[in-house]
Every structure is written in C-alpha cells, then in structure tokens.
N, C-alpha and C positions, 0 to 999 in steps of 0.2 A: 234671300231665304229668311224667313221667319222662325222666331225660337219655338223651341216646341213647348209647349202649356205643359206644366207638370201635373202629376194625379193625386199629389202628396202636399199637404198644406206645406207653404212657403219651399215649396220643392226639395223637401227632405232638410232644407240649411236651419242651422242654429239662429243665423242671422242675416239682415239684410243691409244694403247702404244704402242711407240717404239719395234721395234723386236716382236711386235706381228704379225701374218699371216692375212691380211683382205683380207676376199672376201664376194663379193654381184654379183647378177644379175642384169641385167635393161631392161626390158621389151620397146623395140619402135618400135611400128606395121611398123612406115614410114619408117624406118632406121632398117632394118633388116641385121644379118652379112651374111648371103646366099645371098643378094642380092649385098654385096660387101661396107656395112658400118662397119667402126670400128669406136668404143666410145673411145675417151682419155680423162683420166682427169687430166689437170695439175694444181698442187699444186705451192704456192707463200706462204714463209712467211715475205720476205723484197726484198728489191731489190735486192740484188743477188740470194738468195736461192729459185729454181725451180725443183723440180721434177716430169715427168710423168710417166703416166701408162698408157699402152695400154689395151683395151680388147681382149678378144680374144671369138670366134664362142663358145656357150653354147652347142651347136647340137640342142638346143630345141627352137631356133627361139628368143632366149634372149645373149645379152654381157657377159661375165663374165668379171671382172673386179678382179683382182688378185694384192693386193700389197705385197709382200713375204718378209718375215720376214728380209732377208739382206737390202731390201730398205725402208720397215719403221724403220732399225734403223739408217736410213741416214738422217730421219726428225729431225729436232732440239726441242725439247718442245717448247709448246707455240702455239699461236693461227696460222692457216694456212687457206687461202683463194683458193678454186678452181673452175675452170670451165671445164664444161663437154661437150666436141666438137663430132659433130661427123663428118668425111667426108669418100669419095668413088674414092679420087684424083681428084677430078673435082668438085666436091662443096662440101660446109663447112660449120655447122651450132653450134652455141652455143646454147644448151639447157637447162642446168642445171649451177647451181652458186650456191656459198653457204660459209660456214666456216667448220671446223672443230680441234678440239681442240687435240693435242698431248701430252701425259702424259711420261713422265723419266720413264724406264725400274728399278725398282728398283734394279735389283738384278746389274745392273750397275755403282751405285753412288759411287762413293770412296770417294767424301765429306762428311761432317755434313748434313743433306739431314732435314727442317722439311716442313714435309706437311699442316701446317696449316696456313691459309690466312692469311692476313696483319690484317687485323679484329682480330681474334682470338688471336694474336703473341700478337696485346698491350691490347687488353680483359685480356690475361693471367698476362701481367707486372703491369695493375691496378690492378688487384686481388690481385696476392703476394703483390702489396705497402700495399694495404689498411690491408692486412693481419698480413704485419707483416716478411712476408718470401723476401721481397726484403728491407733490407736496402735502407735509404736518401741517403747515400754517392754510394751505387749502384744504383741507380734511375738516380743519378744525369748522368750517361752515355749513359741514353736513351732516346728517345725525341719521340712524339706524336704531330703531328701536326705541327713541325715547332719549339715543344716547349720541353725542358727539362722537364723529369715528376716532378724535385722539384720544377720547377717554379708556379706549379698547387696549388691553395686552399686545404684545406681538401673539401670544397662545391663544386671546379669546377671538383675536383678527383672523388667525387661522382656521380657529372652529366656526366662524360665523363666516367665514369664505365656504369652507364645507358644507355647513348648512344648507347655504345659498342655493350651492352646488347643486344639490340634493330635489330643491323646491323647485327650480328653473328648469332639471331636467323632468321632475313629475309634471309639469306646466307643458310642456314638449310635446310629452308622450299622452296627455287629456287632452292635446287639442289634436293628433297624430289621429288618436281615437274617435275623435268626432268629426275628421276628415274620411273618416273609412280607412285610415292607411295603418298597415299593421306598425306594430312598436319593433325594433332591433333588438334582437336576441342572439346570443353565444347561440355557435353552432360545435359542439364538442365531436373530433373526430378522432379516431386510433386508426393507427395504423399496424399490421405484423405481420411479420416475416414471411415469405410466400415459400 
C-alpha cells in the first residue's frame, strides 16, 4: 500500500529527515500545470547551500512536488529557508516562503550523536552535581553560562536547576504544541456532601 500524498505543503510537519522521500500537492486555480505553470521551491540554508525542486503535472489540475530520498540526503541538518515560484517562461511569481527544519538520518551518524537540547544537556549536569553522580573536580570541565559549574553556590546551583526546570519544561510543551498534542493541565475537583 502506498502513502497517501498530502494537500499541505511538507504535510503539515515542521520538518523533515534527511533520506526521507517527501512529497505534497499544491493546489493554484491561477497557476495551473496544463496551462503551462511549474511550482519550484528553492531551499537556502547559508550562503552557499541551495537546493531546488521542480514540480511536476499531478494529472488532477494540482503540482506535485517530489523531494526523493537521494536529494533530501544532500540537505545539511538544521534550519532551511524557502521560496515557492511559480513561472510559464514569461512571467514569475513568488508565492509561498517559509522555513523548514531538517533532522540527521539516524541510521547515518557515525559520531556520539545526543538528541537532547542545550537545555536538557546542563538540566542533566545540575542534576547529577546536585546528586552526587557528577564529581567537583568533574564539574569543574563544564561551564553553564559562561561559567564553570564549581564556580556556582550551592543557592545559585539550585536556582539555576530551577531555571532549567522551568525552560525544559516550556521546550516540552512548544514541541507538544506543534505535534497537535494538547499540553497537561490541573483538573481541579470538589467534592460535597450528598
């Protein structure tokens, strides 16, 4: 069984991964491909790095837009800028803009690879300090802010665990959000006497 083509550029996602296959349609009554439009979208992640993609005729009066698996693993991770043109060889219009974020093909990484945010990485190293599981004289090789973690109080280690706390969990609930999934919330109930 085959996947089903989405109607929503990059299928509604924020992002995609390397070597993955994306395609989407895009619906433009004005800019129809029978009439002799083709949609491009080219991708920017710095100054040199550019990559396009042509659509091609859907048969159903919509673009397909097909990036195959050899050219999304020629994206680099990390955040990518594009714009979505369309022209007929005689005029040119920019329609669409936007970002989209590119994720490391895991099954590719031959590094130490860790997935967790700069947040979470020193969330984790106050935790073990305050624990117990990271030694002062190993603390002292990692820095937070600019600062060595022995340089810190027992008071300001605890505020800056809190902190952490605080930004890990907003981190959470942004990506909760942009998974569609609602956030956890108190459910306040009473009870009386019958």
């Amino acid at each position: 069984m085959s996947a089903t083509i989405p109607t929503t550029e990059f299928g509604g996602d924020e992002s995609f991964r390397q070597k993955d296959t994306v395609k989407f349609t895009v619906s433009l009554s004005d800019y129809l491909p029978e009439d002799g439009w083709t949609l491009r979208y080219a991708f920017k992640c710095n100054a040199l790095a550019k990559i396009n993609v042509d659509s091609t005729d859907n048969g159903d009066g919509t673009h397909l837009i097909t990036i195959t698996s050899a050219v999304s693993a020629t994206f680099e991770p990390g955040l990518w800028y594009y714009q979505g043109t369309v022209d007929n060889g005689t005029e040119y219009y920019t329609l669409r803009r936007g970002r989209i974020k590119v994720e490391e093909a895991f099954l590719d990484v031959t590094d130490a690879y860790d997935p967790r945010s700069q947040t979470k990485i020193h969330l984790d190293l106050v935790e073990a300090l305050l624990e117990g599981k990271l030694t002062r004289g190993d603390a002292a090789s990692y820095s937070i802010a600019g600062r060595s973690l022995t340089s810190y109080s027992q008071v300001e280690i605890l505020d800056l665990r809190d902190r952490l706390r605080a930004e890990y969990r907003a981190e959470i609930r942004a990506e909760d959000a942009a998974r569609g999934r609602g956030t956890p919330a108190k459910v306040r109930v009473t009870f009386t006497a019958a």
